[in-house]
C-alpha positions, 0 to 999 in steps of 0.5 A, a space after each residue: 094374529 093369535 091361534 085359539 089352543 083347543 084344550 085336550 081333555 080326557 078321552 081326546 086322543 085315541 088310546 086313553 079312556 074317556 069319561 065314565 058313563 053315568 052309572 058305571 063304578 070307577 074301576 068296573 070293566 065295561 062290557 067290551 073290556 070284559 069281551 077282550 079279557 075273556 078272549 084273551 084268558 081263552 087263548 092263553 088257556 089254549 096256547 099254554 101246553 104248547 108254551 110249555 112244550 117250547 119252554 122245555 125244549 128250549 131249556 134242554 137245548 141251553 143246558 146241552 149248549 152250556 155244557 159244551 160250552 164248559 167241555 171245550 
């Protein structure tokens, strides 16, 4: 007895995007991707000193740890 094998199509697994609604232009963000993007620009913008501050850090402490490394 044969099994009838449902054919995926676009937007069938969850993850990959669906058709585009009538009207809306290949390559266009929708309204919620523009939601996620914005909220996204926003918390890098906020977190960024702070980056910075640890990327610093971080570099001193390889350059103190290379030195070292070189003395002994």
């Amino acid at each position: 007895m044969g099994h009838a094998h449902a054919v995926r199509r676009r937007g069938d697994v969850a993850g990959t995007p669906g058709p585009l609604p009538p009207g809306e232009p290949a390559g266009e963000s929708t309204a919620a991707e523009r939601v996620r993007e914005k909220a996204a620009e926003w918390l890098a913008e906020r977190c960024h000193p702070q980056t910075l501050r640890q990327v610093r850090w971080a570099n001193v402490r390889l350059k103190e740890s290379a030195t070292q490394a070189l003395v002994s």
